[in-house]
N, C-alpha and C positions, 0 to 999 in steps of 0.2 A: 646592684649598686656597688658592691665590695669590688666585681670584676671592673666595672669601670674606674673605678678609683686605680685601682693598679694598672689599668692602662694608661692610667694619666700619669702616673711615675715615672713610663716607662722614659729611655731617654729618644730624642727625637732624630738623632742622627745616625742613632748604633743602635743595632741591636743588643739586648743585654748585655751576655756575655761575648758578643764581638768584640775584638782589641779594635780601639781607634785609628780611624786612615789618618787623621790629622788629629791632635790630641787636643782636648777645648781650650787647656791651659797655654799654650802655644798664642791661640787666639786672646785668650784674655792679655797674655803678657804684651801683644802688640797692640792690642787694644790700650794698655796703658802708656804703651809708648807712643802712641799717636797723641795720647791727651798730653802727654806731659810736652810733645814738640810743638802741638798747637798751642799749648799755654805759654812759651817761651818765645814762638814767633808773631804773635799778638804784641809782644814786648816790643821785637826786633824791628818790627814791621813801622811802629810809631818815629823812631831815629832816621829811618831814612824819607817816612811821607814829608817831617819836619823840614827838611832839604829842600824838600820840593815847594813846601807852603812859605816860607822865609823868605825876603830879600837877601839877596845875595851879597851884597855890601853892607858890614859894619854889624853881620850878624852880632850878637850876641847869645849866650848858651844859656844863662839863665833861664829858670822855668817862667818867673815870673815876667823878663824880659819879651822871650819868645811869642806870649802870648799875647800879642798887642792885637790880634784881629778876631774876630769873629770865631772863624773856624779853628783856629788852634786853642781857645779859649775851651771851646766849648768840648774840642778833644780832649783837653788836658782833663776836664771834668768825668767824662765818660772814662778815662785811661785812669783815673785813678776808683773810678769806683770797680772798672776791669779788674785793677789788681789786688784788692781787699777780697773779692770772690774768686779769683783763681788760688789767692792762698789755700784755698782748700784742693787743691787737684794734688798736691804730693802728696799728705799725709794721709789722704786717701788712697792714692799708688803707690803705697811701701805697707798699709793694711793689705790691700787685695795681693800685693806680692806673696805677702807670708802667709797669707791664707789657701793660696795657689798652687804653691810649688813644694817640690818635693823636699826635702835637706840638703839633698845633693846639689840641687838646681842654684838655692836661693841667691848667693851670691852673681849667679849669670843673670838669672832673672832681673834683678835690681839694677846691676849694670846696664843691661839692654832696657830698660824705662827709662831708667834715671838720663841714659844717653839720647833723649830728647834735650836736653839742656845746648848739646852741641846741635842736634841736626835742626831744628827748630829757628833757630837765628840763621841756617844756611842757608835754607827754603826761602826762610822770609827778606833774606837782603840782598839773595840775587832774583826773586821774582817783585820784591817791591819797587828795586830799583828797575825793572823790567816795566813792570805798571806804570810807576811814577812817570818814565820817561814818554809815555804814551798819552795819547787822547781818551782811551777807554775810560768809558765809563766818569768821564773827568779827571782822569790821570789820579792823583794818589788817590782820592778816595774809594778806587776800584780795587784797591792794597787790603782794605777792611772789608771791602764786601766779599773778597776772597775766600777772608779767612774766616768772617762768619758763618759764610756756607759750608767750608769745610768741619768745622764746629758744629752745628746740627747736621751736618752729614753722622759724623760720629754719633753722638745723643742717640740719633734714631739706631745706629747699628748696637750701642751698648743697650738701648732696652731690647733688642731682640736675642743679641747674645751674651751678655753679663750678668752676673750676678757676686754679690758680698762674698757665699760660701760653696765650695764645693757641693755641699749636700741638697742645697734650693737650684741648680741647675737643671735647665731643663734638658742640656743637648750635650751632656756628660755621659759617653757611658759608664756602665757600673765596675767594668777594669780599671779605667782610668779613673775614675772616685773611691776607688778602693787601693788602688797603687798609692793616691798623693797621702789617703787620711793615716795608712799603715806608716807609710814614712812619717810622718808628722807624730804619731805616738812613740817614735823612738825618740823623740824632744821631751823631753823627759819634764823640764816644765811646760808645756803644753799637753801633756796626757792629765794635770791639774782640773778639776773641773772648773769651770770660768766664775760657775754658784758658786766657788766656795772660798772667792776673796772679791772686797771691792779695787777698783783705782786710789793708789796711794798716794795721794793729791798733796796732803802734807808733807809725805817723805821724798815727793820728786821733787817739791818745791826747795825743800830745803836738803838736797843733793847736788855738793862739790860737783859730782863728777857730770851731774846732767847740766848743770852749770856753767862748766867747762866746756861741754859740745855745743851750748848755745853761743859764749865767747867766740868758737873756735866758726860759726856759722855766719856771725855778725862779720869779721875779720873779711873772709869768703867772698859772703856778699857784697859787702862795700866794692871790692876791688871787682868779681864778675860783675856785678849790674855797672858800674862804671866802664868796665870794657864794653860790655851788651849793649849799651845806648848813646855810648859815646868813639866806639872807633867808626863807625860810618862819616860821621862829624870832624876826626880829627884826622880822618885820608882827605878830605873834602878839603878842608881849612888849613889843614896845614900843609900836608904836600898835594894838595889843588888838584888832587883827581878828578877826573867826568865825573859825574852822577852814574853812570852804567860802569864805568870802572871801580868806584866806591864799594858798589854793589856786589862784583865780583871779587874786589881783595878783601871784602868782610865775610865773604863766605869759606876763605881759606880757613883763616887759625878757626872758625867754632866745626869746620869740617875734620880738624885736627882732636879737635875736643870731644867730637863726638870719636874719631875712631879711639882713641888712647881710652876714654871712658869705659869703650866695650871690650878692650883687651886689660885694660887694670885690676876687672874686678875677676876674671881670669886668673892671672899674674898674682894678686892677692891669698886667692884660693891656694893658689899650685905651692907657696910659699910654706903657708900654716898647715896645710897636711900634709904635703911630704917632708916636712918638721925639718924644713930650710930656717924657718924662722917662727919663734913664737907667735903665737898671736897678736899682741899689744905691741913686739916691735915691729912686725909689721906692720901695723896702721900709725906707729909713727914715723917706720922710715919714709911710705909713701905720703904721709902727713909733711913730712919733712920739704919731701921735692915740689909738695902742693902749696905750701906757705913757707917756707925757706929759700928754695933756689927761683922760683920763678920771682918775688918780688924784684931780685940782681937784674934781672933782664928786665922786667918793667921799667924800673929808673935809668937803664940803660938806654931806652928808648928816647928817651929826653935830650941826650948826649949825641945822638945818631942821628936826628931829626933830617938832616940834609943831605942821607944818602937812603934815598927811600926803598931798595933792594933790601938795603941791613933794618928798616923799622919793622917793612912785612915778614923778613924770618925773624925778629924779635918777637914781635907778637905773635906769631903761630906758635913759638919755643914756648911763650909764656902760657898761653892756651893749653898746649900740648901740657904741660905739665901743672896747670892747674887742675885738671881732667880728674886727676890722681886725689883729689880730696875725694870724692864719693867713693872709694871702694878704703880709703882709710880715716877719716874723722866719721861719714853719713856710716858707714858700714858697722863702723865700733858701737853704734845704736843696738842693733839685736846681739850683740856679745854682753853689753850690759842688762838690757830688758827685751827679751825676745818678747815677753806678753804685752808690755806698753810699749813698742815698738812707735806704733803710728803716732799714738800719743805724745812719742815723747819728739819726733819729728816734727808735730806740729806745732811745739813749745819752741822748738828751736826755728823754727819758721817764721812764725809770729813775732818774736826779739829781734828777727835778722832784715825780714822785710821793708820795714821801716826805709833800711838803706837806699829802697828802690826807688825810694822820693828824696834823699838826702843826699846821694852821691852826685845827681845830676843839679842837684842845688848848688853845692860845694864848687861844681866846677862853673855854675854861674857867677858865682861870687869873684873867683879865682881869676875869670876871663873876663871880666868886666872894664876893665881899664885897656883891654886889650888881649885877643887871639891870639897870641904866640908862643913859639916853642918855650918861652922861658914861664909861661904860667902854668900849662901842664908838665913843667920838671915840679911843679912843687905839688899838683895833683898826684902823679905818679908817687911822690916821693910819701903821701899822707896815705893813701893806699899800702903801698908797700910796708909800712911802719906799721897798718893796723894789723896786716896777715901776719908777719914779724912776731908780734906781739899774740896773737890768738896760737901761734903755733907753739912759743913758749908755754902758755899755760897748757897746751894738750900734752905737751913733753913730760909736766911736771904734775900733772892731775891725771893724765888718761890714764886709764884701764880696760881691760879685757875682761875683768872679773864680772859675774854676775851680783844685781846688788843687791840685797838680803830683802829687799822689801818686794820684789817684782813678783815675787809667787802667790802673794794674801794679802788678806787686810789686816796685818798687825797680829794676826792670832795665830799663834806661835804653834799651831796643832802639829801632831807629830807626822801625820801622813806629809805635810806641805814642808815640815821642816826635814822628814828623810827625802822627798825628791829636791830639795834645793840644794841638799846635800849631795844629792846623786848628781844631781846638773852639776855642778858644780867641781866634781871630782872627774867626771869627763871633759868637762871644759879645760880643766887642767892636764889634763891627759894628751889634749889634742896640742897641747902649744908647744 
């Protein structure tokens, strides 16, 4: 019985001490970057079916408008219970990240998930408008059956190969499980035993500074989910592209998004260790270009409407450089709580979300009297003013600092108070 048990340990791809031909982490990391691009083009893919289910004349954008018939009604039900349960797919892929990867890695690893945001809406709006335009399957609604499938495609490949921890893996070898855990014990608060503090649920709550990353995510989101579900809509409507053209210029700027996303948190890294730049000003200069420069070009857009060359390099500019908030506002997450990391991403998720029903409301109200370029200058301009705004408060509240609560629950012991102190003197060290 003892030898079978240990057979069952063993890992199922490697032999024990074989080095890995492909390392599992690798897979897990793509593995989240598929969930995170299917849960954004589940998004994406709703904006352009909408085009196709609408009349063409006298649309209006409103949510409650739009839904005069049957079938959009009953989408709009199903899309909103969609996105209260995809709220969970980040804060669960920025867990599994830090659980995954080495120290050195983490920063790439995160960038390459988190850069489903860009490829996800690619996918989905130059194959929806592909579908849509088609008879298959009833034209758009073969857009969802797509993407469902691809969705439990996934499912079935993560219960074969995922798992929460390194240590419950079954097709790890023992190299590679023993490379990630020894890196991870030089984190000096995570060599903490996890027994020996709870979740400090009163001190995040009442933390300035997690506070400030929620502002800073509210701000974000308002303006992405409004680009995400509304430039398909405003190539269509305002400068009166085909449906297959719509499809193709909205894949540009989130294909910009995605690549800038996988080289930022790169660029990020290369900054803070070769001690080009502190830490916290890095994540505000790139904070800077992500909620500072790109709003100039959003409102710009409004101004430009009539030479439609200069609206699609406006919007790829503004894409491209909103890219840059994940590797400096999402990233400043593990520099303040490497242990509540997921936690506290999903605090800031849940505050921000909201938008993804609000923003496309806002511009129903806006356009209501009339589709035209002068009702999205005042869209753009309400966007623009929130990012504005969230970026100020990350200027004047963010930190890099670890915050005294992230290692325990309140009890002050001295082994938890010299490694916060050790974290804490390296953290310093590195900026």
């Amino acid at each position: 019985m003892k030898e079978q048990n240990e057979t069952e340990k063993e890992p199922i791809l490697h032999k024990e001490d074989a080095p890995p031909i492909l390392p599992i982490r690798y897979i897990i990391v793509f593995m989240c970057f598929i969930a995170v691009t299917l849960n954004y083009a589940t998004r994406m893919n709703l904006s352009v079916a909408l085009l196709a289910m609408v009349p063409k004349d006298g649309m209006n954008l409103s949510t409650s408008n739009i839904s005069t018939t049957s079938d959009t009604r009953h989408l709009h039900i199903k899309q909103a219970v969609r996105v209260r349960v995809s709220g969970l797919v980040y804060p669960a892929v920025f867990n599994l990240v830090t659980n995954w990867s080495k120290l050195s890695e983490r920063s790439t690893f995160i960038s390459i998930s988190a850069s489903g945001f860009g490829f996800g809406p690619v996918i989905a709006s130059y194959l929806s408008a592909l579908l849509c335009s088609t008879d298959f399957l009833g034209g758009w609604p073969s857009t969802f059956y797509l993407f469902g499938v691809l969705g439990l495609i996934w499912c079935i490949g993560w219960c074969i190969v995922g798992s929460n921890q390194v240590t419950s893996n079954r097709w790890i070898s023992t190299i590679e499980k023993d490379s990630i855990l020894c890196s991870q014990k030089t984190d000096e608060f995570k060599s903490i035993n996890v027994r020996q503090y709870k979740v400090p649920w009163k001190q995040i709550g009442k933390s300035p500074v997690v506070w400030t990353l929620c502002v800073c995510n509210i701000a974000f989101n308002f303006g992405f989910f409004l680009l995400l579900t509304n430039v398909p809509i405003f190539f269509k409507t305002i400068l009166r592209f085909e449906l297959k053209m719509t499809g193709l210029l909205s894949t540009l700027p989130h294909f910009v998004f995605f690549i800038v996303m996988l080289f930022g948190g790169v660029l990020a890294d290369a900054l803070i260790f070769h001690k080009i730049l502190s830490a916290i000003s890095t994540r505000k200069l790139l904070a800077f270009c992500a909620l500072g420069i790109s709003p100039i070009f959003l409102v710009s857009i409004g101004y430009v409407a009539n030479k439609e060359l200069a609206v699609v390099i406006l919007m790829i500019v503004v894409f491209g450089m909103t890219a840059l908030y994940i590797p400096s506002v999402e990233a400043n997450v593990l520099d303040i709580s490497p242990n509540h990391s997921g936690l506290i991403i999903g605090l800031m998720s849940s505050t921000s979300h909201v938008c993804g029903f609000i923003a496309p409301e806002i511009v129903g109200i806006l356009t209501r009297s009339g589709n035209t370029i002068y009702q999205w200058r005042k869209i753009f301009w309400i966007a623009a003013s929130l990012q504005v705004f969230g970026l100020v408060c990350f200027l004047i509240f963010g930190t890099s600092e670890v915050q005294e609560w992230t290692g325990d629950d309140n009890t002050d012991t001295e082994l938890n108070e010299g490694k916060r102190n050790e974290y804490r003197l390296l953290s310093h060290n590195s900026k």
